[in-house]
C-alpha positions as CSV (number, residue, x, y, z in Angstrom):
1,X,194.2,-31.1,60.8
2,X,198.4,-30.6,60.9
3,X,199.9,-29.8,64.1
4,X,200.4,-26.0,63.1
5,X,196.5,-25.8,62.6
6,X,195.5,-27.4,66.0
7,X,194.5,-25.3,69.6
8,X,197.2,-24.9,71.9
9,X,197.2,-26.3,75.3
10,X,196.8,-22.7,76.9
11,X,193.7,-22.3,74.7
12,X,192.0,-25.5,75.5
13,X,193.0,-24.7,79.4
14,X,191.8,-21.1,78.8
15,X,188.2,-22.5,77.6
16,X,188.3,-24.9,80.3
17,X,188.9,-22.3,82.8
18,X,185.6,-19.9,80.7
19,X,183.6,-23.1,81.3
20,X,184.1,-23.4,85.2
21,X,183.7,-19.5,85.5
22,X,180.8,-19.8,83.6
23,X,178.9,-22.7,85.7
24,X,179.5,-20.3,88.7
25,X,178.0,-17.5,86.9
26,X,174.9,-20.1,86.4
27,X,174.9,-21.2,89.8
28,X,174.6,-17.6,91.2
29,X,172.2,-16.4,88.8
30,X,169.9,-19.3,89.8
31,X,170.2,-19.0,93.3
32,X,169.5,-15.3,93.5
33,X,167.1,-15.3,90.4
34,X,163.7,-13.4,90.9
35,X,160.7,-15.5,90.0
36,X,160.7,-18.0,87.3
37,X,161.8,-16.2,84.3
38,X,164.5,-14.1,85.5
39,X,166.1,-13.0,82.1
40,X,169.5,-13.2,84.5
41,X,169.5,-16.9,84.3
42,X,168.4,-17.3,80.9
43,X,171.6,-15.1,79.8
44,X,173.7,-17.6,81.8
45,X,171.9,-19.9,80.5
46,X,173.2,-19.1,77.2
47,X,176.9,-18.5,78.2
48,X,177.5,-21.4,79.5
49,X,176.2,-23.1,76.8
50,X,178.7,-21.0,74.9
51,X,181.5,-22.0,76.7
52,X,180.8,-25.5,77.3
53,X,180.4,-25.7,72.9
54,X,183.9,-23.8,72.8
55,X,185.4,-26.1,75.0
56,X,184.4,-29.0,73.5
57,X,185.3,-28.5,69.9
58,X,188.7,-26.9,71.4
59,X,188.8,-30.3,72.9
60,X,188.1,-32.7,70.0
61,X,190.4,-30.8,68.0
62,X,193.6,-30.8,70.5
63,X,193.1,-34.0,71.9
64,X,190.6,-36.5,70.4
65,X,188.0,-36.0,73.1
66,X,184.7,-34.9,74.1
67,X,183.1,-34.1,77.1
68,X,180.6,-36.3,79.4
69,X,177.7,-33.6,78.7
70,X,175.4,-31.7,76.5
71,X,173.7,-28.4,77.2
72,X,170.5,-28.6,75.5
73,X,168.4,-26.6,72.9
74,X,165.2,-26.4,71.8
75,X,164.0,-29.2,69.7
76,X,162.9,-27.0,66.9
77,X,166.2,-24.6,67.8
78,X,168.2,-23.1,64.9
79,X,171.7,-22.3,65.6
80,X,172.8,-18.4,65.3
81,X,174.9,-17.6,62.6
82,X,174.4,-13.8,62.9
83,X,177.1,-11.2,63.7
84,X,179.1,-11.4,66.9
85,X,178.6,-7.6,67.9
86,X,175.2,-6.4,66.1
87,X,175.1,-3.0,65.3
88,X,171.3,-3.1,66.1
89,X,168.1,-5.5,67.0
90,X,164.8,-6.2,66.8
91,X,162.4,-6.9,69.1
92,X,159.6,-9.2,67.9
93,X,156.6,-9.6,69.9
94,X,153.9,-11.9,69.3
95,X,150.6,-12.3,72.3
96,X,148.0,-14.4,71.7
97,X,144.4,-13.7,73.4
98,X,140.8,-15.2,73.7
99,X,137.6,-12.9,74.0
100,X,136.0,-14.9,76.6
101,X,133.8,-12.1,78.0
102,X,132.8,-9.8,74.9
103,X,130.8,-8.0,77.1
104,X,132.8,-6.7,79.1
105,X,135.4,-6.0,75.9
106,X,132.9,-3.5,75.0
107,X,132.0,-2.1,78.2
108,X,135.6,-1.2,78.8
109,X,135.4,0.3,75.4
110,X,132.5,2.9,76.1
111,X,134.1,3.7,79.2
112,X,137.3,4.7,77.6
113,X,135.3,6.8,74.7
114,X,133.0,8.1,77.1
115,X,136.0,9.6,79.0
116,X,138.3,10.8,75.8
117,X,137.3,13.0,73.0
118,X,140.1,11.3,70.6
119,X,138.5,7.8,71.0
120,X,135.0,6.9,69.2
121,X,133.1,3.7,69.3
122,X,130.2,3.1,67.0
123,X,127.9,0.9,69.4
124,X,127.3,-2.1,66.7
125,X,131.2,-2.3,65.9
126,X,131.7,-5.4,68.0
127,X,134.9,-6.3,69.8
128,X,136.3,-5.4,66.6
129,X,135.8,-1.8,67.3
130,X,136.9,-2.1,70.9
131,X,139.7,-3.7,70.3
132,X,140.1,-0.7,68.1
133,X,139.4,1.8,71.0
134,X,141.8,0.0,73.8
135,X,145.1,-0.9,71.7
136,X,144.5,3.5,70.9
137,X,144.3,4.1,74.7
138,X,146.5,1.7,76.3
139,X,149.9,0.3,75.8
140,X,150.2,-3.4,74.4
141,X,151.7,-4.0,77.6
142,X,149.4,-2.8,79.8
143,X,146.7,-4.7,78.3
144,X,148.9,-7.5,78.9
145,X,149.1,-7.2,82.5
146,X,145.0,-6.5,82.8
147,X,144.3,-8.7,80.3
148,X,141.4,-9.8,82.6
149,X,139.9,-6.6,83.2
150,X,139.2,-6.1,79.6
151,X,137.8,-9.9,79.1
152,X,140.6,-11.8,77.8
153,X,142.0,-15.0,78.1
154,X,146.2,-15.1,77.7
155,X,147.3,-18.0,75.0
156,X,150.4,-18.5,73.7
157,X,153.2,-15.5,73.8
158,X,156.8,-15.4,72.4
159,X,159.7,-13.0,71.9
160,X,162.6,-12.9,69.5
161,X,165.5,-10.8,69.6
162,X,167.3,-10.3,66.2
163,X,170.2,-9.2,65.8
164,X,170.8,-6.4,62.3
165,X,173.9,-5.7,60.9
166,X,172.8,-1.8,60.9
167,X,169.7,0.3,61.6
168,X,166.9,-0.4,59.2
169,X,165.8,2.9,57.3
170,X,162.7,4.6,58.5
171,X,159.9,3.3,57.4
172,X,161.7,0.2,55.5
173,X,160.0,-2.9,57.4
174,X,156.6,-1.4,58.6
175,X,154.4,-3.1,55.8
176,X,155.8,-6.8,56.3
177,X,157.6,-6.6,60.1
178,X,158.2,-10.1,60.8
179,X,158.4,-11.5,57.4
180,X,162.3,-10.6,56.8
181,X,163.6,-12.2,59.9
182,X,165.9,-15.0,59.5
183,X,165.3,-17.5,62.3
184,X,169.4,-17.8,62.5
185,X,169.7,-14.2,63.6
186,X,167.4,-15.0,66.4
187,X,169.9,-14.3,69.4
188,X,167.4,-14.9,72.1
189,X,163.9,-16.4,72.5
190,X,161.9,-16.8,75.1
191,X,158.4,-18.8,74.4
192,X,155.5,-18.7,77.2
193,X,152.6,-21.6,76.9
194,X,150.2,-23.6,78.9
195,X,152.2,-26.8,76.8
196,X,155.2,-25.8,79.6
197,X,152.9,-25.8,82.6
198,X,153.3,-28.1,85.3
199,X,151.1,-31.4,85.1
200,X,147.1,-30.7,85.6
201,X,147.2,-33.1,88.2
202,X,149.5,-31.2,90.5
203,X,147.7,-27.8,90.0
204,X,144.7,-29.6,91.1
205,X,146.6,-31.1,94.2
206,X,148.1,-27.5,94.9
207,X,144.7,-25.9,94.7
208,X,143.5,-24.8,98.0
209,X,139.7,-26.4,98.4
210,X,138.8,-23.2,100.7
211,X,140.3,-20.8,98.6
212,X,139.3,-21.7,94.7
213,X,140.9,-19.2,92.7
214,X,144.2,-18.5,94.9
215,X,146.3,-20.9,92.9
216,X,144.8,-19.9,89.1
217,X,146.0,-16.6,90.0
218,X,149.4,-17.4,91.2
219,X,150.2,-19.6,88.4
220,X,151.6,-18.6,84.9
221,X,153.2,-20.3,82.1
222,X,156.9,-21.6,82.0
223,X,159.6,-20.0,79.8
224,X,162.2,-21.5,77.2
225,X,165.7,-20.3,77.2
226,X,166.6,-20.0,73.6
């Protein structure tokens, strides 16, 4: 690289100086964060991580030299190469469920036909039909939140946010929704599983003997900062 092409000293001080103001950004996000997947700490998360990449190539480049540290990604991580300032996003969604009690699937079924005009539920249609009847009533995440009321089990869940270079057309997308997305337009993802969870072991030690289900109730899955 010839001298004209390399970083300046201000620039490599500036990025310095983006990297210190983003570790206090960090720091105050996590010690004011609200629960454990505050999406406040995940987005400082991802600054830092920014500014500590800027830095260092700034760094290399000027002088030679790397720094002591690496902020981590995912191991199955893809790098964005989308556009700096989308004009728009997507928002993909995926929940996975178990019917564990199909009884009560279809009980909460009846009760919603039973009690609205627009819903119908033909008595040997099976969860299927439930499923049918509820996803019409309530709001995906609703049943997310009551998942237990309704007889479910929660699996694995994740969320991608894509960035577009312009609104899609109306319409466009709706017969194939997530088959267009390129995973290096993914600008944020956050992945909730039991795989993150803290070791069986410990749950069982946290478990109060008296009080059986207290701790299944309090405990939920971990999140990945993209």
């Amino acid at each position: 690289m010839s001298d004209a092409a390399l970083p300046t000293v201000a620039e490599v001080r500036a990025a310095a100086e983006a990297v210190k103001a983003a570790l206090d950004r960090h720091l105050a996000a996590v010690e004011s964060r609200i629960g454990d997947e505050d999406p406040a700490v995940y987005a400082a998360f991802n600054e830092l991580a920014a500014a500590a990449e800027e830095y260092d190539e700034l760094l290399y480049d000027r002088y030679d030299e790397v720094t002591p540290f690496e902020i981590p990604t995912p191991e199955d991580g893809v790098p964005y190469t989308g556009p700096a300032e989308p004009a728009a996003f997507s928002v993909f969604i995926r929940r996975d469920y178990a019917v564990v009690e199909p009884a009560r699937l279809v009980a909460q079924a009846e009760r919603v036909a039973a009690h609205d005009r627009e819903s119908e539920f033909v008595d040997d249609s099976g969860t299927a039909g439930a499923l049918g009847v509820l996803f019409g009533e309530y709001e995906p995440d609703e049943i997310a939140s009551r998942y237990k009321e309704f007889g479910l089990e929660e699996g694995d869940s994740t969320l991608w946010i894509a960035a577009l270079e312009e609104v899609a057309e109306p319409g466009d997308w709706l017969d194939a929704p997530f088959g267009q997305t390129d995973p290096q337009d993914v600008l944020h993802r956050f992945d909730v599983s039991s795989v993150f969870d803290d070791d069986p072991e410990d749950a069982e030690d946290a478990e109060d003997p008296e009080e059986p289900g207290e701790f299944e109730e309090a405990a939920e899955p971990g999140l990945t900062p993209a």
